[in-house]
C-alpha positions as CSV (number, residue, x, y, z in Angstrom):
1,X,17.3,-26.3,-3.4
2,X,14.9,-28.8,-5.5
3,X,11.9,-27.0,-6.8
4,X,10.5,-29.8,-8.4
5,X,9.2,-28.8,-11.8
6,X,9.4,-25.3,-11.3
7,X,11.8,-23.5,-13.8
8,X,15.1,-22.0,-12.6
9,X,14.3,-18.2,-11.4
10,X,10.6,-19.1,-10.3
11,X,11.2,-18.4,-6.2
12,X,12.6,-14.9,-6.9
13,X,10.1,-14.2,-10.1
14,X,7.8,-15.4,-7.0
15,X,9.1,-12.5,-4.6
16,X,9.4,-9.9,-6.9
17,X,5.8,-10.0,-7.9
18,X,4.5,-9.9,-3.7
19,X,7.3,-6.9,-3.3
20,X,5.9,-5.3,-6.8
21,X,2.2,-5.7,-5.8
22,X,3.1,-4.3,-2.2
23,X,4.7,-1.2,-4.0
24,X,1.3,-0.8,-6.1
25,X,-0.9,-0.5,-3.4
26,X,1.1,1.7,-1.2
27,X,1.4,3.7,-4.5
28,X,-2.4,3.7,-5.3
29,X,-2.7,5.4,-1.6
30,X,-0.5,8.3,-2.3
31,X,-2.3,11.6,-2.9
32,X,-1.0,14.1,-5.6
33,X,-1.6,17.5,-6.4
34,X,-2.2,20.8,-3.9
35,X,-2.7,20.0,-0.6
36,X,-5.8,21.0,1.6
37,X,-6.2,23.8,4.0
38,X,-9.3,22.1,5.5
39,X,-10.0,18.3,6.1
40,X,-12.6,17.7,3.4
41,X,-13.8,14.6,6.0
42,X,-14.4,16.9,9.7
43,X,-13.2,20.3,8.0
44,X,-10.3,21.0,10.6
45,X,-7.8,23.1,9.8
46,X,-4.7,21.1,8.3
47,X,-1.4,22.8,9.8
48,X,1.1,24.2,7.7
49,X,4.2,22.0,8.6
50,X,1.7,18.8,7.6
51,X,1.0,20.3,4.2
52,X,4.7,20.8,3.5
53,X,5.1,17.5,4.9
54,X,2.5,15.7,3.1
55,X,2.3,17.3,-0.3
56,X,-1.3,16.4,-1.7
57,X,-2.5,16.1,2.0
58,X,-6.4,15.6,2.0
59,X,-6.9,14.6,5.8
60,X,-6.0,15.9,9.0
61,X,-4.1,13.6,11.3
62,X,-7.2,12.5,13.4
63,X,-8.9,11.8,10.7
64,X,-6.0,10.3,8.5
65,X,-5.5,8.0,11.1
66,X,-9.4,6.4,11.3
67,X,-8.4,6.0,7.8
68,X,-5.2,4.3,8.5
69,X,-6.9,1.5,10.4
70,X,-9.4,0.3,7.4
71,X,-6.9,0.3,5.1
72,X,-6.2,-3.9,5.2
73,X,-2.5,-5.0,5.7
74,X,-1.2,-6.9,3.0
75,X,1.0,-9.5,3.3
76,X,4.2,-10.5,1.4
77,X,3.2,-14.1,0.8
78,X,2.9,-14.2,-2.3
79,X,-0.6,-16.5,-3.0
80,X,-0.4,-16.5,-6.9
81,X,2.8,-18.9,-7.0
82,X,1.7,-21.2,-4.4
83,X,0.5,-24.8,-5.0
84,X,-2.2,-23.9,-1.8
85,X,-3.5,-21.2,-4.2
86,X,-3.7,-23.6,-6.9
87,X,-5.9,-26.5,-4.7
88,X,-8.3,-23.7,-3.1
């Protein structure tokens, strides 16, 4: 495949930095620690089998998933490597 100037490597160093940055958010997300008994959003009760589940759980499912929908979808195209990053 001709790449042009770029150096041998650059098209997976290219796709290991989108998969790397995907991994960091999804990783920023995760909770740690002890998980709640009560949703600290509504202050429903957060069953048992979703704690065990969900270790570090803060939400209860309603509520995690309102969350789940503003959290924006990244995608794998990696914009730092592209020459339409570079002319925007």
């Amino acid at each position: 495949m001709a790449t042009g100037w770029a150096k041998d490597g650059a098209v997976q160093e290219q796709i290991d930095a989108s998969i790397e940055d995907a991994l960091k958010n999804v990783r920023g997300r995760l909770h740690s620690g002890r998980s709640l008994k009560r949703c600290e959003q509504c202050g429903a009760g957060i069953p048992e089998a979703r704690r065990k589940a969900v270790p570090g759980v803060r939400l209860c499912v309603a509520c995690q998933s309102e969350a789940d929908k503003k959290i924006k979808v990244h995608s794998l195209y990696n914009r730092r490597g592209s020459k339409d990053s570079q002319l925007r």
